[in-house]
Each structure stands twice: as structure tokens, then as C-alpha cells.
N, C-alpha and C positions, 0 to 999 in steps of 0.2 A: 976536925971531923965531928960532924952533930947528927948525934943517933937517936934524938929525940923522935917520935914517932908523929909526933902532930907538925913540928915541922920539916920532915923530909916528906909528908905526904901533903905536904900546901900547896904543891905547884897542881898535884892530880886534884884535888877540891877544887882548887878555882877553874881546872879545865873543864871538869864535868858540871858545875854552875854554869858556867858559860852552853857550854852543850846542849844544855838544859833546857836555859832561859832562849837560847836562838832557834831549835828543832824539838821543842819538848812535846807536842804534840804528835809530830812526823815519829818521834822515837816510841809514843805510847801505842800508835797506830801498826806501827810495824812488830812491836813487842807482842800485841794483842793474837795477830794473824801468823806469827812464829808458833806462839801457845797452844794455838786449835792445830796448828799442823802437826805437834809434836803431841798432842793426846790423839789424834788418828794414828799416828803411825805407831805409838801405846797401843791404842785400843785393836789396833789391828796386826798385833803379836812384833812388833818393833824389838821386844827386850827379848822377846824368851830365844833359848840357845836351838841352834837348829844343827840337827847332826846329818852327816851326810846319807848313811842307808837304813834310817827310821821310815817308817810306811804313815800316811799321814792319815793320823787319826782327827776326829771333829766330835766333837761331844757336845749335845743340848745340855739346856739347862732345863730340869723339871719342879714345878713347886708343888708339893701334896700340905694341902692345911686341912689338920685333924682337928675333931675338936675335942677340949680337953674332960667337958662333961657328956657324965654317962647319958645314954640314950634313956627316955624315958620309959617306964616299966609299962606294960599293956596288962590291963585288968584280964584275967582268965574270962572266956569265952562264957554269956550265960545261955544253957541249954534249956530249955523249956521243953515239957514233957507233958504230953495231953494225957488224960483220963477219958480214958473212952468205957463209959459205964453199962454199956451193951450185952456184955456176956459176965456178969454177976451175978444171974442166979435169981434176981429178984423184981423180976417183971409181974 
């Protein structure tokens, strides 16, 4: 009995070369369109557990971008004040 690992797994090596070399495109092709189907059925809650009398909630996603520097300061207001020389006294 031969428990070596590279040669009890020689007959599966040369199947899958073979496999390979005769549909190795047909298998890239079908591997591809398995992939997309199995990130939809991901993306559209495939994994998460779903209980039987939960009420079904749906929640957006919101993005607020603050920024991190302060706002600039505003110079105080300048008030201009007329002189009105009329009742002085010295017409």
C-alpha cells in the first residue's frame, strides 16, 4: 500500500490535464458565468439568515463628507459713520 501523496494523486493530475487541455476554454467560460451569478445572488442577501416573523427592514446608505478644516474667519463688519457738521454751533 503506497501512501505517498504525489503518487496516489497521479491518476487525478493527469485527468484534470486532460480535462484541461480538451474543454479548457468551455470550462473558463462556464466558471466565469457561474461567478457573476453567485456575486448576484451575494449581493442580493443570498448569505444573510432570514428568520421566519422578522418585519422586513431596508436601509439606505447615506454619505455626509465634512470637511476637516475650519471655516474661514469673516473680518468684523466696517461701520462708517458720517459727520454731519450742521448743528456745531459755529456757522
Amino acid at each position: 500500500m503506497n501512501l505517498n501523496p504525489a503518487t496516489v494523486l497521479d491518476p487525478v493530475f493527469h485527468f484534470l490535464d486532460g480535462v484541461i487541455a480538451e474543454y479548457g476554454v468551455f470550462l473558463f467560460l462556464v466558471l466565469v458565468w457561474l461567478s457573476l451569478l453567485v456575486l448576484a445572488w451575494v449581493f442580493n442577501g443570498g448569505l444573510r439568515r432570514k428568520f421566519p416573523n422578522q418585519p422586513h427592514v431596508r436601509a439606505g446608505i447615506g454619505i455626509i463628507i465634512q470637511s476637516h478644516t475650519p471655516p474661514p474667519l469673516l473680518s468684523p463688519p466696517i461701520i462708517i459713520h458720517e459727520f454731519d457738521p450742521s448743528d456745531d454751533g459755529m456757522d
